[in-house]
N, C-alpha and C positions, 0 to 999 in steps of 0.2 A: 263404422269401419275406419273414419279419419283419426278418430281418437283412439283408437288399438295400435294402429299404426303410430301414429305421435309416440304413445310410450311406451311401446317395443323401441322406435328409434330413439328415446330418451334414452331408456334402458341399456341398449349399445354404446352412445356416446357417452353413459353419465357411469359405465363400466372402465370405459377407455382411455378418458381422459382425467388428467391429474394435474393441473395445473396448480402447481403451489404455488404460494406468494415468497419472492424471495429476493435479497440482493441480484442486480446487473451489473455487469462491468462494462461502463462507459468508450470501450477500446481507447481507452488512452487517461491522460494525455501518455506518448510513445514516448520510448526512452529507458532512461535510468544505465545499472551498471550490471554489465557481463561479467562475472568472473571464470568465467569456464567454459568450456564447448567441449562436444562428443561428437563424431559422424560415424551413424550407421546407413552405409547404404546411401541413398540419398536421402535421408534425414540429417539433419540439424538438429541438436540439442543446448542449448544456453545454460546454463546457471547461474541462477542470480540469489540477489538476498531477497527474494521474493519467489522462490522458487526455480522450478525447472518448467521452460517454454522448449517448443520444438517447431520446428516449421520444414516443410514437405518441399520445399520450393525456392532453394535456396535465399530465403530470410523474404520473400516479396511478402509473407502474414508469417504469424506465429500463433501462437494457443499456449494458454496456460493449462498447464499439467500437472497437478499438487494433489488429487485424492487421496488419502492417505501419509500425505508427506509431511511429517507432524513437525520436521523442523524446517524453514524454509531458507537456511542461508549456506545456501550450495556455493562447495568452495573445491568441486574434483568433480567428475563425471569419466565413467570410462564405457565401452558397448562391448557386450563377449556376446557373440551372435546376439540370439534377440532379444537380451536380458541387456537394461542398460541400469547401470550403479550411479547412485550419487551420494558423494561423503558431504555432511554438512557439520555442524558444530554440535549437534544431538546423534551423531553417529550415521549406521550406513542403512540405503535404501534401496531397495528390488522392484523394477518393474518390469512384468513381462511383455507388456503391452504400452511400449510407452511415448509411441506415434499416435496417438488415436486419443480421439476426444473424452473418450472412457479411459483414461490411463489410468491406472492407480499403484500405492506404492505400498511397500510391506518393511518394514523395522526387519536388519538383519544383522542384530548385535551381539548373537549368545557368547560371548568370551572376548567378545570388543571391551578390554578395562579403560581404555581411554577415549572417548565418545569426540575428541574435536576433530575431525579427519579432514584434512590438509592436501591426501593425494590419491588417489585411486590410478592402477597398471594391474593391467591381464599380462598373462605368460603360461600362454598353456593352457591346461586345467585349474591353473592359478593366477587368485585374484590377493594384489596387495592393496591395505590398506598404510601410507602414514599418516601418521599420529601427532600428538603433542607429546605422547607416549613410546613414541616409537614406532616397528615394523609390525605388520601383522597380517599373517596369512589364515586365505581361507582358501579348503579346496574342495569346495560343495558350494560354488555360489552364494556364501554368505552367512549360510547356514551353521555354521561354529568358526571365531576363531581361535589362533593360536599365535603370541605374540616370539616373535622372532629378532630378537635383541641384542644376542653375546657378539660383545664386540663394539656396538652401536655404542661408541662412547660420548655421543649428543642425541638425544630422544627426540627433539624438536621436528619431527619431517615433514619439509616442507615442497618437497619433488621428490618421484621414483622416474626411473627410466629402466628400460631390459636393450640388452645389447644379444642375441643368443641366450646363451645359459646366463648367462651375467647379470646381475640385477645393482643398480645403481641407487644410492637414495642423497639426496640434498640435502642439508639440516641449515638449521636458523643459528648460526656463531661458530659449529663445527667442520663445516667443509662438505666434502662428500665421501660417504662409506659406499666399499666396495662389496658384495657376496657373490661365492660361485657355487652355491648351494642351497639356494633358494629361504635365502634370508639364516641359514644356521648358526652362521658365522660371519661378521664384517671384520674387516680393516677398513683404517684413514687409507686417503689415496689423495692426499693433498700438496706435493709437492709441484710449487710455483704458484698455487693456488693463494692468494695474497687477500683475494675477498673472500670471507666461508661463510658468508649468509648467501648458501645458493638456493634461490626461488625456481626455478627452472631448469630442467636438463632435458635435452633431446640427442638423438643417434641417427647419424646418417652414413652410413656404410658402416665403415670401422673408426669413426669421427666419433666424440663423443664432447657435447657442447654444454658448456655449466653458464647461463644468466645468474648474477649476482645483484645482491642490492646497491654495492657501492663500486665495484669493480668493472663492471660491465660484461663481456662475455670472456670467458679463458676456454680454451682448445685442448682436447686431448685423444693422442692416436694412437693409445696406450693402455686404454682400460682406466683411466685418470693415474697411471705412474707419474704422468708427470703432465705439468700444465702450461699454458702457454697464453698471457692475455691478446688476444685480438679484438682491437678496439681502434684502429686508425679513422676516424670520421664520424667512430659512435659518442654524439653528446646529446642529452646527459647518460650516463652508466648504469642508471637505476632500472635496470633490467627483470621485467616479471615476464615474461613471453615469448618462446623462441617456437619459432616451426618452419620445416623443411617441405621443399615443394622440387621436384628431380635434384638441379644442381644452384637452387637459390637457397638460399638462408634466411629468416626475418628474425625481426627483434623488436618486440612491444616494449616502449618504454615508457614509466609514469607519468614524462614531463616533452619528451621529447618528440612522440607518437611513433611510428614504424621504420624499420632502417632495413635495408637490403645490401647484402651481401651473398655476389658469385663468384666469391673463390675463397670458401672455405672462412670469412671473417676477416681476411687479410686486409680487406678495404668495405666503409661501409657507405652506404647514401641515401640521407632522410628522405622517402616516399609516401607526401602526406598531402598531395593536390585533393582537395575534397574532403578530407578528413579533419574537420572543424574542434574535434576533440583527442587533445595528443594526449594526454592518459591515458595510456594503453595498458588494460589488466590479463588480455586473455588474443591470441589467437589461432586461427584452424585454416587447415588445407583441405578443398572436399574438389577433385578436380583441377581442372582452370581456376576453380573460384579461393579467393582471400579472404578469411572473414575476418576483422578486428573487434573486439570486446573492448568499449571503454567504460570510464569513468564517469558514470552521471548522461550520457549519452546517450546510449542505448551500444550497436551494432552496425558497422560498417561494410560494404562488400567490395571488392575487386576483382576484376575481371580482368587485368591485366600485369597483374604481377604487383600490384601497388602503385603502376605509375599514374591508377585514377583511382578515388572512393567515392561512393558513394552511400547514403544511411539507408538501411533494412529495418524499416521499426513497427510498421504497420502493424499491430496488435500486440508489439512488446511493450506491455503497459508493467515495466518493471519500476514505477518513481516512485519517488518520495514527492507525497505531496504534503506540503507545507500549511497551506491556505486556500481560501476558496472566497470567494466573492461574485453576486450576483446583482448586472447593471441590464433591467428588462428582460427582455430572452437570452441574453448574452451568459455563458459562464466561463468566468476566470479562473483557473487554476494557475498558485504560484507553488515551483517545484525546484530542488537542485538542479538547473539547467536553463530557468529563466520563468516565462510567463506562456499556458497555452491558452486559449480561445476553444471556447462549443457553445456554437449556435442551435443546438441542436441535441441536447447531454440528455432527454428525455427518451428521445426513441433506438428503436435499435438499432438504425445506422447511425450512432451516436460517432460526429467524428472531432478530432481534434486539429488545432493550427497553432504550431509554436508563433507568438506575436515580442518578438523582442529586437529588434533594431533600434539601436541607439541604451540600450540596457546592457551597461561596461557589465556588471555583473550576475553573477546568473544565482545567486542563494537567494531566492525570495520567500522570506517567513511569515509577510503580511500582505496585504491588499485591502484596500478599502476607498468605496465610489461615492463621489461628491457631484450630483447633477454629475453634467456631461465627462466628468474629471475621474481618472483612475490613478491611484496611486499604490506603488508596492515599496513595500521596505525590504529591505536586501540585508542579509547579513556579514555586512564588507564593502567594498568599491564607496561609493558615494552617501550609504544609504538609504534616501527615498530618492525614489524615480518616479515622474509626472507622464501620461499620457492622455491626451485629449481627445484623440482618436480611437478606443478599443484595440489601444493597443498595439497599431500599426506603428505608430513610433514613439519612443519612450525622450525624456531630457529631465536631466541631473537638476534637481531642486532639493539643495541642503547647505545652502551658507547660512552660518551661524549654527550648522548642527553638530556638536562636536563630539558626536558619538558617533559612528556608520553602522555599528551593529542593532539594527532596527530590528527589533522582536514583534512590535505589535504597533498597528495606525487604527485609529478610531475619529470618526467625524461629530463634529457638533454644531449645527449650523454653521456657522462662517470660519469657526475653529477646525483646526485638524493637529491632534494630538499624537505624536508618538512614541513608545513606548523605546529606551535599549536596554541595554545589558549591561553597560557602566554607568550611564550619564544621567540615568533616568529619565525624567517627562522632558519632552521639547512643547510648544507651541506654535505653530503656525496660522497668524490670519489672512495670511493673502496664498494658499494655494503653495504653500511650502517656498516660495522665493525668498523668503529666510524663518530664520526659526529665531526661539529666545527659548534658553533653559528655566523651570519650573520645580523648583525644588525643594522651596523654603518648607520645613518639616517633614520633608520626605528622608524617612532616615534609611529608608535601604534603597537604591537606585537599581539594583538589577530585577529590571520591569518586565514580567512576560505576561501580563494582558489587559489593558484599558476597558472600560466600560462608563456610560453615559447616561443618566435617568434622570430626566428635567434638567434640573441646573446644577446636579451631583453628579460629578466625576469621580471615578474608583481607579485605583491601579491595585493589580495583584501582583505582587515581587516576592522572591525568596523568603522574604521576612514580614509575610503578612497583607491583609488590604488597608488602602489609606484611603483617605475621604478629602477629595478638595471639593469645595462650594463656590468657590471663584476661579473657576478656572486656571487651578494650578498654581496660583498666587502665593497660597496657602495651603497645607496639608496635615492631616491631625489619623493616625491610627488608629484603626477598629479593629478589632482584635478577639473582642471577648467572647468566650466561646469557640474562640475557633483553634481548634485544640493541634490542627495541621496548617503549619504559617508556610506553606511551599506552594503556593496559590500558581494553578495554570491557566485557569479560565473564570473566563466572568463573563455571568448573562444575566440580563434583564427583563422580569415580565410584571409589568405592572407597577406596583408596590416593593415587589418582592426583586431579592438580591441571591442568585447563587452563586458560588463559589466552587470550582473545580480545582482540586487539590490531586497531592500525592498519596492523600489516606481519604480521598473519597470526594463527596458532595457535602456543602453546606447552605443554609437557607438563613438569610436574615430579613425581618420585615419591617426593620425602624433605620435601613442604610447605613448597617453596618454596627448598628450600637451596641448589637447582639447576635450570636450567633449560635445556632442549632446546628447539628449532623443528621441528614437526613439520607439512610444509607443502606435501610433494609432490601436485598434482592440483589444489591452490588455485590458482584461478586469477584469483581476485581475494581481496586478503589484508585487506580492510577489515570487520572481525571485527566484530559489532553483537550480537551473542547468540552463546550455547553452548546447547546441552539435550543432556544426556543419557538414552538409554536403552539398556537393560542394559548393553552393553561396546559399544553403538553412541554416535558421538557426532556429530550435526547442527551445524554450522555456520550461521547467516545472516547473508551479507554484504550490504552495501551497495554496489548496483549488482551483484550476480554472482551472488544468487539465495541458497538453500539446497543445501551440502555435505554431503554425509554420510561416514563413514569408520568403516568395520568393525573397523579393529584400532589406532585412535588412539594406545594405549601399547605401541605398538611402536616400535622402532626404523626399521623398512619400513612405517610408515605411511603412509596415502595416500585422498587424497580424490578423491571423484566429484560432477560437479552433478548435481543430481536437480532438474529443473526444468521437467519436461514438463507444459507448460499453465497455469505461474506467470506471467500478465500481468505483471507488477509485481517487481523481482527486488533493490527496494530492501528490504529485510528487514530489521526493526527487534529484532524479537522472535519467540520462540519457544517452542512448549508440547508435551508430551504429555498427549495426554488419550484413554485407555485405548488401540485400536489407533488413533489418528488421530494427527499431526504437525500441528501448528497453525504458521501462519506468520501474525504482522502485518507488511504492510508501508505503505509512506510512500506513501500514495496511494492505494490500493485495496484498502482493510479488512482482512478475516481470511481467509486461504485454509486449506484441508486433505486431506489425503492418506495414503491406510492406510501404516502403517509396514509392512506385509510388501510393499507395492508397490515399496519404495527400500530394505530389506534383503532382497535376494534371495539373496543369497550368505552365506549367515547362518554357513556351512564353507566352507571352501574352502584342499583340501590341492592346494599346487602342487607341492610335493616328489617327488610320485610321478606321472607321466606314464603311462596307464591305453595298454594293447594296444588295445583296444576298447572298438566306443561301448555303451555299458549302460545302461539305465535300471533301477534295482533298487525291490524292493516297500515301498511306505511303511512306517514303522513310527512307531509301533505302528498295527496294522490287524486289528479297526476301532477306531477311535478316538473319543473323547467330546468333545463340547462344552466349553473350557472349561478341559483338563485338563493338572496342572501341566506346564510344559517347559521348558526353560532356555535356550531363545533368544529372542530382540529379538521383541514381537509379540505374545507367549504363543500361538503357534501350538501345535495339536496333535498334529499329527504331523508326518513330516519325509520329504521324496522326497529320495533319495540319487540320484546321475547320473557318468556318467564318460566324460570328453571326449580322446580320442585326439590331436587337433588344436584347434589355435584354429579357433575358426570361430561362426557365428549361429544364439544358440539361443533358440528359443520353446517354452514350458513353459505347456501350459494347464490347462483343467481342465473338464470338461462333464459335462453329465446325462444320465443314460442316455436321452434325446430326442435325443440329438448337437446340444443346446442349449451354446453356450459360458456357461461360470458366471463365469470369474476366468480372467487373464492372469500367472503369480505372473513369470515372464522371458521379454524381450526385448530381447534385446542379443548383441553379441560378449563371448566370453566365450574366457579362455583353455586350452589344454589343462591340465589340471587332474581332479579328482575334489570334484562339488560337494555343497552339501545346503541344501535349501530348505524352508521353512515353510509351513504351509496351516493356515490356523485354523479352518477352515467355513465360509468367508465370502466373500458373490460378492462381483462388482465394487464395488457402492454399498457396501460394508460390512454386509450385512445377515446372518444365519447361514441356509445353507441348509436345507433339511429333509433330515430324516434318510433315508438311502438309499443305494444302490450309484452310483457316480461313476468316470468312465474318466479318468486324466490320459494326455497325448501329449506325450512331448518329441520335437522335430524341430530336428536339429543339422546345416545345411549340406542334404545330401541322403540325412539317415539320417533314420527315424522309428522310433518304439518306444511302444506304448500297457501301460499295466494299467490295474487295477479298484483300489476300494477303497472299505469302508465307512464308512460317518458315523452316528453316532449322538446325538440330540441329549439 
């Protein structure tokens, strides 16, 4: 009766639950750049170059919201009841649903000819979009449209605004056109208008207000017949943001941050207590509440008019992350914005701590830990920056480095080398309190990545890798074979040298003397990072995600994407950090993923094609927590399998409850004899308790269960 029961309740649970293995997003590091906001209701909507986030609650979390949004550099949002639009640089998108964690979005381009949309304005039953092509309406939500041009003697649109029947549009060097018939016909309406790159326009009564790039704000209470600059107090004039709250004015500006004016522009006054980032790209009125869109920042709130800010960022993981470095439990993320801190980047209340005090500048492209020593290279201000601390506080260590734009740092015992973009190598042996240049036969100096294998040193630059043997002293060209000299990454495993390029992977195994392309299954070869672990070696490209490849120094190498549930597939960088895969990408922070989820084939003999399907007893069994093994993972023990035919296999793993723990394969897989890894560890990464455990491989329409112990 206990075992009927058992797998009737297997049976329910192992119906029910689906736990695929897939990318997480780290919640953070927070930040990054707003370009745009929407309020429906009391929802919030952000757009950024990473998507479109929303948050219920006036910015205290947010959620990303990109299913279907195949292009993700939102530059307009507008809300028409419960359909919210976002114009990006790949055209326009529909979401009916786009509060909710299942948002998803639908391409709504049938007669959109110019796909870069700049501005999104409802009026009515009508929705415009501008262009880089101009005006274009739709009056079916999306669903066709029709470009609306005669007259538009500048196409560039870069703002619309609706005044009543009156529809306004902005252009980039033209001014602003007028229509009173829903785009048929414009006229200029530029007289006094003295700046005509206007980014912005808003309507408050019979007011109608133009932000320009160079002019700052011009006045008109005329339909724009005529204009009138209002700028007494507004500096600097580079004005991307204007919004009205009853009888106040604001104005976000790129250098300046937020300016308030209550009477109409006549007089303005910088309101930026709290607001640590004055690049201002974007802001919104939803209520009482202020919200600011910056630059590299994230999002601000106000609750008083501006006269205080505070940051909204909790789940707006909109960065660019640069780099990534791991010192023990500790992970470093450096991002436009500075340096964050997760003690913590494994589980899922993974959180983040911006750690930059005393770090004049915030572009950090590199990171790299020396014992108790962190260092970031910065692209500008000083450099590199030392902290001893984890980062609590940073200090300026680069005399004698006469380059600041630091691309890449790499350690060498007592050496610390880094990598610019004019000046070439530096050398430092005492902890960067000064440097010496290193250059003698380095004939291209623009450096984007060092690498270090015994007592050879690699630089990868524009024009190829170079080989120093001394430490920089000396440097001598390796070349051969390497048929793409635009070198982004360099990793080391063993013997073996690869090369991450802009036309893919390369493998040398004599340092450099020679070079192979090893690049089958790359499906996009724009190489941003390498990591290796054990004889496994990860790729992250730009645009195509993270690659992985089992047997990279092979001659039959060959890559697979591993991208299931990576939003963001622009990938900058790359870590291991114990079993996780760390991924930054250009948009959407830190993501992660157990390395035994994307080495599952950790063996795999194809040489011998197996009579029969077999699932054979783990070994070692039972097995310890923890305990040494020699494949990618440090799994503990190993389930061996043999597949008669190609066909689809799923390989799980459950508690004597007929509870699913871990999914280690799912996929086609070919006839072959395989062997997989199990470390004790369910799905979230966590070590199970010690106990008796059934795996089931089910291959096609065979299935085959055993037992096996764990001991923790």
């Amino acid at each position: 009766m206990k075992r009927l029961l058992f797998c009737f309740a297997a049976a329910l649970l192992l119906g029910a639950l689906n736990l695929q293995a897939q990318w997480i997003q780290t919640n953070g590091p927070s930040g990054g750049s707003a370009f745009c906001f929407a309020v429906g209701g009391s929802n919030l909507f952000a757009g950024t170059n990473g998507g479109v986030f929303f948050s219920t609650n006036n910015g205290t979390s947010w959620t990303l919201a990109n299913t279907g949004l195949t292009n993700t550099t939102v530059q307009s949002l507008v809300v028409n009841g419960a359909n919210l639009f976002a114009g990006t640089i790949g055209g326009v998108f529909l979401s009916t649903n786009p509060a909710t964690r299942d948002a998803n979005w639908t391409a709504v381009n049938n007669g959109l000819t110019n796909a870069v949309v700049q501005s999104l304005i409802v009026s009515g039953s009508n929705l415009f979009a501008g262009t880089m092509g101009g005006v274009f309406l739709s009056i079916n939500n999306g669903a066709s449209w029709t470009a609306v041009n005669t007259g538009l003697m500048n196409t560039d649109v870069l703002s619309l605004a609706v005044n009543g029947s009156n529809l306004f549009a902005g252009t980039n060097g033209g001014g602003v056109f007028f229509s009173t018939n829903n785009g048929t016909n414009w006229i200029a309406v530029n007289t006094g208008l003295t700046s005509r790159t206007v980014q912005t326009l808003v309507v408050n009564g019979l007011n109608l207000f133009a932000g320009t790039s160079s002019g700052g704000v011009f006045f008109s209470m005329n339909n724009g017949t005529s204009w009138t600059a209002v700028n007494t107090g507004l500096t600097p004039t580079d004005v991307h943001a204007l919004a009205v709250s009853g009888t106040n004015l604001f104005a976000g500006s790129l250098v300046g941050g937020v300016f308030l004016s209550t009477n109409d522009g006549t007089s303005w006054t910088a309101i930026n207590n709290g607001l640590v980032e004055t690049n201002v790209r974007s802001l919104a009125v939803n209520g009482l509440n202020l919200f600011a869109g910056t630059i590299g920042t994230g999002v601000f709130l106000s609750t008083n008019n501006g006269a205080n800010w505070r940051a909204v960022n909790n789940g707006f993981a909109n960065t660019f992350v640069r780099t990534l470095a791991v010192s023990g439990s500790n992970l470093f993320a450096g991002i436009f914005g500075g340096v964050f801190l997760s003690t913590n980047p494994a589980t899922r209340d993974a959180s983040w701590t911006a750690v930059n005090t005393g770090l004049a500048y915030p572009d950090v492209q590199s990171l790299a830990v020396s014992g108790s020593n962190l260092f970031a290279g910065t692209l500008g201000g000083d450099g590199v920056y030392l902290s001893t601390n984890n980062g609590t506080s940073w200090a300026s260590v680069s005399i004698g480095l006469t380059d600041n734009l630091v691309r890449t740092l790499v350690v060498s015992g007592p050496n610390l080398f880094a990598g610019t973009l004019r000046g070439g190598v530096f050398l430092s042996t005492n902890n960067g309190t000064s440097w010496t240049a290193v250059n003698n036969g380095l004939l291209e100096t623009n450096v984007r990545s060092l690498a270090v294998n015994g007592s050879n040193l690699f630089a990868g630059t524009i024009n190829g890798v170079f080989l120093s043997t001394n430490n920089g002293t000396s440097w001598t060209a390796v070349n051969t074979g390497l048929t793409e000299i635009f070198v982004q990454a360099l990793a080391v495993s063993g013997l073996n040298l690869f090369a991450g390029t802009q036309g893919g992977v390369f493998l040398s195994t004599n340092n450099g003397a020679s070079w192979t392309a090893v690049n089958t299954g790359l499906t996009n070869t724009d190489v941003r990072f390498l990591a290796v672990s054990g004889s496994n070696l990860f790729a992250g490209t730009f645009g195509g995600g993270v690659f992985h490849s089992a047997n990279p120094a092979t001659r039959d190498a060959s890559w697979t994407a591993v991208n299931t549930g990576l939003a963001n597939t622009f990938v900058r960088t790359l870590a291991v950090n114990g079993s996780n895969l760390l991924a930054g990408t250009n948009g959407n922070g830190v993501w992660r993923r157990l390395l035994s989820e994307m080495v599952t084939a950790v063996a795999d003999d194809r040489s011998h094609v197996p009579f029969d399907f077999t699932l054979e007893q783990n070994h070692p069994n039972p097995f310890r927590s923890g305990a040494a093994f020699r494949y990618v993972g440090n799994p503990s023990t190993t389930i061996r399998y043999q597949l008669p035919k190609a066909t689809h296999v799923v390989l799980k793993i459950y508690n004597i409850f007929g509870q699913e723990v871990r999914t280690l394969v799912n996929e086609r897989q070919p006839a072959s004899v395989k062997s997989v890894g199990w470390d004790g560890r369910d799905q979230s990464g966590q070590e199970v308790n010690s106990g008796i455990y059934i795996y089931r491989l089910q291959a096609g329409g065979s299935m085959q269960s055993r037992k096996m112990s764990f001991v923790r």
